[in-house]
N, C-alpha and C positions, 0 to 999 in steps of 0.2 A: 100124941099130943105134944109133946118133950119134942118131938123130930120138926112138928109145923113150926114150934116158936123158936127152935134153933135157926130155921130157915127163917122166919121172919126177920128173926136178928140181925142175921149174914145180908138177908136183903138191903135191912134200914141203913148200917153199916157201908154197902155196895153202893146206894146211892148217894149216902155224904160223901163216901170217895169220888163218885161218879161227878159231885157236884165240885170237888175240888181239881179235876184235871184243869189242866192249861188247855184252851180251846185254839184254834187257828179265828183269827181274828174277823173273817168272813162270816161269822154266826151274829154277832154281837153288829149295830146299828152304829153310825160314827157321822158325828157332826161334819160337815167338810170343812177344811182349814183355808184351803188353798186360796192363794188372793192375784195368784197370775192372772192379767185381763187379758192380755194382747197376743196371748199365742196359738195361734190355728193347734190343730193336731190331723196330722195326716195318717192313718193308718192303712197296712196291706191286709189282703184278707188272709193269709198267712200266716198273723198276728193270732188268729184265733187260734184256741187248742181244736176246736172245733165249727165248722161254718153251716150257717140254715141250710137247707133242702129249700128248692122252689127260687121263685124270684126274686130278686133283689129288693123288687117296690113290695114286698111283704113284710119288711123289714125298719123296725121304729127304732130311734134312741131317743128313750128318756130319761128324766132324772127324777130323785124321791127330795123332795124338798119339803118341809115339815109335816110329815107322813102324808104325803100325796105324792102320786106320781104325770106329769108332764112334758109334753112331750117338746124337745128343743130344732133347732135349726139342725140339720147335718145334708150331706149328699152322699151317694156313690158314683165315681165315677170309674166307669168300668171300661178296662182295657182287652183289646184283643189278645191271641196267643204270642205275638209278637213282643208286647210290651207297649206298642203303640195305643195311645186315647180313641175311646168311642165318642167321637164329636157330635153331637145334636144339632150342630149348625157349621153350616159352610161348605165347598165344594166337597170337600172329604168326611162328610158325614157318614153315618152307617152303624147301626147297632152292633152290640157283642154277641159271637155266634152262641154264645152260653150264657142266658139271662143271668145265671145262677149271679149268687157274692163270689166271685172265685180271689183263687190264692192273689193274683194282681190286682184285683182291684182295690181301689180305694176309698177309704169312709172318710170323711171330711166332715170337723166340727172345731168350734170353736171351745179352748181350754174356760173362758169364762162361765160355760152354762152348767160344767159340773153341778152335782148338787151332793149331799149325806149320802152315807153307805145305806141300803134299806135295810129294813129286815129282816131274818129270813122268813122267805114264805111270802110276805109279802110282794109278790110278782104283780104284774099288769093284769087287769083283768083282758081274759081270750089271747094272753100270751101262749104259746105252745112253746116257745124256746126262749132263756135268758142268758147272759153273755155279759159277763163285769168288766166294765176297764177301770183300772185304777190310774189316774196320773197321780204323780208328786214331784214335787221340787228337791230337786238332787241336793241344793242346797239350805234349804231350810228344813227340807221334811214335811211341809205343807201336804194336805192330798185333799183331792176333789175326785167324784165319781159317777160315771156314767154306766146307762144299762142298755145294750142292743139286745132288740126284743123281737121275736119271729111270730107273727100273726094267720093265721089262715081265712079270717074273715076278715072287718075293716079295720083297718094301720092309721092309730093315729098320728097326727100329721099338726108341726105349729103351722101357723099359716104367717110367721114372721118370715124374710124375705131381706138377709142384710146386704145383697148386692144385687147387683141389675145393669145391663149393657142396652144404651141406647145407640140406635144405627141411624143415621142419615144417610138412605144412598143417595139422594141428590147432590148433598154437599159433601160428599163421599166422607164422611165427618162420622167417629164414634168417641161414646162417652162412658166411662165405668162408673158408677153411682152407689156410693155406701151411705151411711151414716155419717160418717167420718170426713169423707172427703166426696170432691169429684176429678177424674182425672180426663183428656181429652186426649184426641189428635187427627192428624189427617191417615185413611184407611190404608195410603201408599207409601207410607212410610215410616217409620220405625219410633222416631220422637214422640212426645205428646207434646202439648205448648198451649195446656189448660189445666189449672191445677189453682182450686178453691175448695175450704172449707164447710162442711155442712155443719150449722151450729147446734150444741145441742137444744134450744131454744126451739130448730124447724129452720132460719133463717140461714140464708147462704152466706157468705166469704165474699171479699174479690179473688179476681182471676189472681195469679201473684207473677203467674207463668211467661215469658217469653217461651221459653223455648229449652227441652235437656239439649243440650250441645255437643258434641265430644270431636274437637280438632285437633290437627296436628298439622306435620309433612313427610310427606313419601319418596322417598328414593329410590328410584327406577334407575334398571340397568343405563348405566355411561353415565353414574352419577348425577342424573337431573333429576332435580327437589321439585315436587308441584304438591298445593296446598292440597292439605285432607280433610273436607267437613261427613265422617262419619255419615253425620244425621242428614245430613243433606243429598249426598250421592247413595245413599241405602235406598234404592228403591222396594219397596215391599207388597206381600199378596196375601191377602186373608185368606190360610185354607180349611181352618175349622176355629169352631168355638164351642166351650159349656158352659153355658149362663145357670149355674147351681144359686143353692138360698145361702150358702157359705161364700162360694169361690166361685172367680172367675177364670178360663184356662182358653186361653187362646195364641194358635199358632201361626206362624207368617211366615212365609219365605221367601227370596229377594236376591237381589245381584248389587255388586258393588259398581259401579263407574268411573274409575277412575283417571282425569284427563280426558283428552275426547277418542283416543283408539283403546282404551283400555276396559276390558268389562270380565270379572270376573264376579262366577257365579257361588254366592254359600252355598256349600256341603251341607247338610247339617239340620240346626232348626233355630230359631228365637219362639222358644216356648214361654209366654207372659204368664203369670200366676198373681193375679186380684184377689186380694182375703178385706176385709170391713176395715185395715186399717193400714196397710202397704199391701204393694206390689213388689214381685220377685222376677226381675227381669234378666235372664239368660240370652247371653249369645253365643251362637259356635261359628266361626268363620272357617274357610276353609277358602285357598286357591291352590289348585294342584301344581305341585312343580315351581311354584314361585314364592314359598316359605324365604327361600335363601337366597333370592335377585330381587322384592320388594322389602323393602325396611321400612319402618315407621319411627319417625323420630318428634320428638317436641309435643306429645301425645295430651291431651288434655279432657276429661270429661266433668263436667260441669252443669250445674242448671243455670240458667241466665233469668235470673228474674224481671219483673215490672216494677215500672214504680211503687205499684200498690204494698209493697214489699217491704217499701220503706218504715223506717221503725223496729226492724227489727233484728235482735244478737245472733251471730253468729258464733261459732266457736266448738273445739275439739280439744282431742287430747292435749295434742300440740299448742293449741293455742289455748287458756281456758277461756271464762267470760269475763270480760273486759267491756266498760260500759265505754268507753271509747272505741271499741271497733261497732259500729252499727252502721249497716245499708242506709244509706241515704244518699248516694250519687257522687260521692264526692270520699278519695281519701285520706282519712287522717294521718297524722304522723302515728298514731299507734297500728294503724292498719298497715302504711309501711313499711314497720317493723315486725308484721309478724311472723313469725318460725314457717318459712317453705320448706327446711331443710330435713324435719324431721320424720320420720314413715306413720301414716295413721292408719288406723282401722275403719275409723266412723269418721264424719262431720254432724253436725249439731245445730238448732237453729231456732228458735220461738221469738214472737209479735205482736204486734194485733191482729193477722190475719192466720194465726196457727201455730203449728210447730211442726217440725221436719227431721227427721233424724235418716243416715244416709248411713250404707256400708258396701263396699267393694273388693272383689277380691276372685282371682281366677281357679280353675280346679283344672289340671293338677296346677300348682304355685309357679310360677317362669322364672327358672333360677335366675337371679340377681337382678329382676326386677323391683323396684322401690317404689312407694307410692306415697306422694309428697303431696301437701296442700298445697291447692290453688285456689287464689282471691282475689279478688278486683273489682273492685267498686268505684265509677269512673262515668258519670252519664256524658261525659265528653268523644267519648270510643263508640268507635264502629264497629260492630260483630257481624257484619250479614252474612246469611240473609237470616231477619231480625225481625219483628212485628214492633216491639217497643226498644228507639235508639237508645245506646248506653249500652252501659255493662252492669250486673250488680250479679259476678259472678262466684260460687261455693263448689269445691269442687277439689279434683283431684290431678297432680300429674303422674305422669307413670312416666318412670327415667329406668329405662333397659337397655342396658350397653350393647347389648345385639342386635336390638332393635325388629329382631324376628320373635315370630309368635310360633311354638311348634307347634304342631298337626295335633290336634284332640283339645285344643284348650277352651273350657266355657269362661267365659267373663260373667258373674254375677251381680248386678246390682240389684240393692233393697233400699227399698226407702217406702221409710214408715210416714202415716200422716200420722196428727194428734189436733185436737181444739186445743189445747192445754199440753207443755211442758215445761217443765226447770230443769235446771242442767242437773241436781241430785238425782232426776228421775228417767236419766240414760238410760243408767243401768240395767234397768227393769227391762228396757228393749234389747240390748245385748245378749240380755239371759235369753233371749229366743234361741237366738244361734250358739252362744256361748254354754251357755247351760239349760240345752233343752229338758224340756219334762220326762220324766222318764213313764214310759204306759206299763203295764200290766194287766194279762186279760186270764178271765176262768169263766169257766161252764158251770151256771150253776142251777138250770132248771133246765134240760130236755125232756119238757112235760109230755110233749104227745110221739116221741120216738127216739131212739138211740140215731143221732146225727153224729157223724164220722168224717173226718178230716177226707177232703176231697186230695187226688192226687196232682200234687203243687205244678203250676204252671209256670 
């Protein structure tokens, strides 16, 4: 008797202790803090310690939001062994030879649908497998949380849908459609020269768009200069697309023309990337052998707005906002004076018909390249070839004393739409690129079998 109530004791004892360890913070339920809106999150299946058995369409992310769970928007888009996209649309379509989630492919969701850490135990109901991502804010410390969930009967599924590619092939005319924005262009070529607002009200924007532009001039061997409209001699070919409920990922490829005997063909790819609120638009150019006999000089890429445009501040680092520089056709003495001299990172922009925010920048960096503002607001000036005459141009020059571009180099441009910006509220979009979210992933339900890391591809 004296021996059971010793062990009682030791037990009651064992459990206060047991009640005071420090636990790994994965047991305990956690409100989300996180208040990033605008940042996709792209992840590899790689990412996981562990990845589902079975198909990929078996496979749900939800989130626990005031002890419920719901299920949000995401995609996979899944790559061959190579590394290259499995397109759903276009001449180079074709499924992945391994439905599975493998090590390359990609989940695609957006950082705002986080929700609370759950409970433990509290899983999906007919989950067989659960899979924690954690994001946080590198700089605040903010976190938000998501759960990929492996199902063997039926996955459920939002039936929200935040982008969409509309095709005209008669007027050979496509359209990318979010909530946010709409963006346009013609299918042969590489510009867009449609670019309107979706309000959050339901109501659309005006167009604001002419046309992105990006000019210069080219120096061909024996020193003859002949104009460079980029946009204009890129002819382009739609070879795939994937219209996911996240992202949009579509590829083209194309030949440059330049003067009338000159035609070199891109290397390469211009891979477009559509998320709800910018586009990530990559180039990689390539002419063999002529890196170091074609030069590019007086280089300029720019959007060239419409009228409808009018009304609204421009402005960057370089510049800040000044209620004297505004679009309206005509330049001011402070628009005259403002700083081309300095290097930006971004350009800046809010109206009545939106906001805009712009960044560019090549990978690997082209030594002693510099990237200067470019501005002009002028409805006196011709740009052809043009839809609306005038200029009411935001934008950048690139001044490379070499004037050669070397062999590997992508040119990146982003540009975010918004209904709504102020210039304190940049920052927030920098932190995309600037101070991405950092993820975090753990296994914490393989309910119906011990799942093991597939060998990485």
């Amino acid at each position: 008797m004296r021996m059971m109530t010793i062990w009682n004791d030791f037990a009651a004892a064992g459990l206060f202790l047991f009640a005071l360890l420090p636990f790994p913070p994965c047991l305990f339920a956690q409100e989300k803090t996180l208040t990033r809106q605008d940042d996709p999150v792209v992840m590899e299946g790689r990412q996981f310690q562990s990845r589902p058995a079975g198909p990929a369409g078996q496979l749900a992310l939800v989130a626990w939001h005031h002890h419920a769970w719901a299920p949000v928007p995401f995609q996979i888009d899944q790559k061959k062994p190579d590394g290259s996209y499995c397109f759903t649309q276009g001449p180079e379509a074709g499924a992945d030879p391994d439905p599975d989630f493998d090590a390359n492919d990609e989940l695609v969701f957006m950082a705002k649908d986080s929700g609370d850490r759950a409970e433990p135990g509290e899983w999906p109901a007919g989950a067989r497998t659960v899979r924690e991502i954690e994001l946080t804010d590198p700089q605040s410390g903010e976190q938000g949380w998501l759960y990929l969930a492996g199902f063997a009967g039926q996955t459920p599924r939002s039936g929200e849908d935040y982008i969409r590619v509309e095709v005209d092939p008669a007027a050979h005319y496509r359209r990318v459609i979010t909530y946010e924005y709409i963006m346009g262009g013609p299918m042969d070529r590489v510009y867009p020269d449609f670019m309107a607002a979706n309000r959050a009200e339901g109501s659309r924007g005006k167009d604001v768009l002419d046309r992105l532009k990006m000019r210069g001039e080219v120096v061909l061997p024996l020193g003859i200069t002949v104009p460079f409209a980029f946009d204009e001699m890129t002819k382009a070919q739609d070879v795939g697309w994937i219209d996911g409920p996240v992202r949009v990922l579509h590829l083209a490829q194309g030949y440059i023309e330049i003067a009338k005997y000159f035609r070199f063909k891109i290397e390469g790819y211009s891979l477009i990337s559509y998320y709800v609120n910018h586009m990530i638009w990559p180039i990689a150019l390539s002419a063999p052998g002529s890196s170091h006999i074609i030069k590019t000089v007086n280089f300029r890429g720019y959007m060239d707005f419409c009228p409808a445009v009018y009304g609204s501040y421009p402005f960057s680092a370089a510049n800040p906002l000044n209620e004297q520089v505004i679009l309206d056709g005509h330049m001011s003495e402070a628009e005259k004076h403002l700083d081309t001299r300095t290097p930006i990172a971004w350009n800046a922009g809010f109206g009545p018909q939106g906001a805009l925010v712009s960044r560019l920048f090549t990978v690997p960096p082209i030594p002693g390249q510099k990237q200067l503002p470019y501005y002009l607001d002028d409805a006196t000036v011709n740009d052809p070839p043009e839809a609306c005459p005038g200029v009411s141009a935001v934008g950048y020059t690139l001044v490379n004393p070499s004037g050669e571009q070397p062999p590997g180099v992508i040119t990146y441009q982003y540009y975010y739409f918004l209904n709504q910006l102020q210039p304190e509220q940049v920052q927030r979009i920098l932190d995309i690129l600037d101070h991405p979210l950092q993820v975090k992933t753990q296994t914490l339900a393989p309910l119906a079998e011990d799942l093991t890391p597939k060998n990485p591809q």
